[in-house]
C-alpha positions in Angstrom: -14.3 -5.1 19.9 -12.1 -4.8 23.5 -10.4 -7.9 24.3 -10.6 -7.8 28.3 -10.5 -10.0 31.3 -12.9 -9.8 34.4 -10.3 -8.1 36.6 -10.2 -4.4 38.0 -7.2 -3.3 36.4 -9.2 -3.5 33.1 -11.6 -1.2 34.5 -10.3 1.8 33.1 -9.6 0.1 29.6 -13.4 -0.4 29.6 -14.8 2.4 30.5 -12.6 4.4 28.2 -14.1 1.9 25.2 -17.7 2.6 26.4 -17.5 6.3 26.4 -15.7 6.4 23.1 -18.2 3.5 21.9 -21.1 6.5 23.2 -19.4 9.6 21.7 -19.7 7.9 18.0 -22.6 5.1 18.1 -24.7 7.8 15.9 -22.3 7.5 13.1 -23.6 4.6 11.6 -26.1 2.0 12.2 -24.1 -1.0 10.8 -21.2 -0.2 13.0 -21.4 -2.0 16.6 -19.1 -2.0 19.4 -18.4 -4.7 22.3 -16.3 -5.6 24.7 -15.4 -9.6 24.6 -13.9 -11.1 28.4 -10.9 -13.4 27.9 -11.9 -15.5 31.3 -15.4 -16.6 29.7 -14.8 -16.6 25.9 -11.2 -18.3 25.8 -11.6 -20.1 22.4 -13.3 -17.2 20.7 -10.3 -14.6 22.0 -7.8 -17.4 20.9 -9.4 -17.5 17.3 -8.8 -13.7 17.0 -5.4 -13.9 18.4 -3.8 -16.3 16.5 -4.0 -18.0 20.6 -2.2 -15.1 22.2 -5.0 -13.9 24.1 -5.9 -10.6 25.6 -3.0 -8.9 26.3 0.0 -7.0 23.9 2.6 -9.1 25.3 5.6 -6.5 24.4 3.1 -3.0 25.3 1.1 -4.7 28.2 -2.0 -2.8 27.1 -5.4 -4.7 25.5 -5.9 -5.6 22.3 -9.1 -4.4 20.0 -10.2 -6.2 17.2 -12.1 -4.8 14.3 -14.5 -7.7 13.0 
């Protein structure tokens, strides 16, 4: 799961995650991947940040969760 925010600087984070998500969907059926926006799921991104949100704070790159 992408942890991303509605702007256009994420863009490219996104579409990166979709083709990868693309190139290896066939590998198993039980694996599933998604893309979560900070801006309309605050509380859910704060429960899988520990409330830091989105954003590495230290690399400035987004986060990805595996659930």
């Amino acid at each position: 799961m992408l942890l991303t925010k509605k702007i256009a600087e994420h863009d490219a984070y996104r579409d990166s995650f979709r083709d990868f998500a693309v190139e290896h969907s066939e590998r198993s059926d039980q694996v599933k991947f998604a893309y979560v926006y900070e801006d309309t799921q605050l509380p859910f991104v704060k429960s899988v940040t520990w409330g830091r949100g989105a954003v590495n704070d230290t690399l400035g790159s987004l986060k990805v969760s595996a659930l």
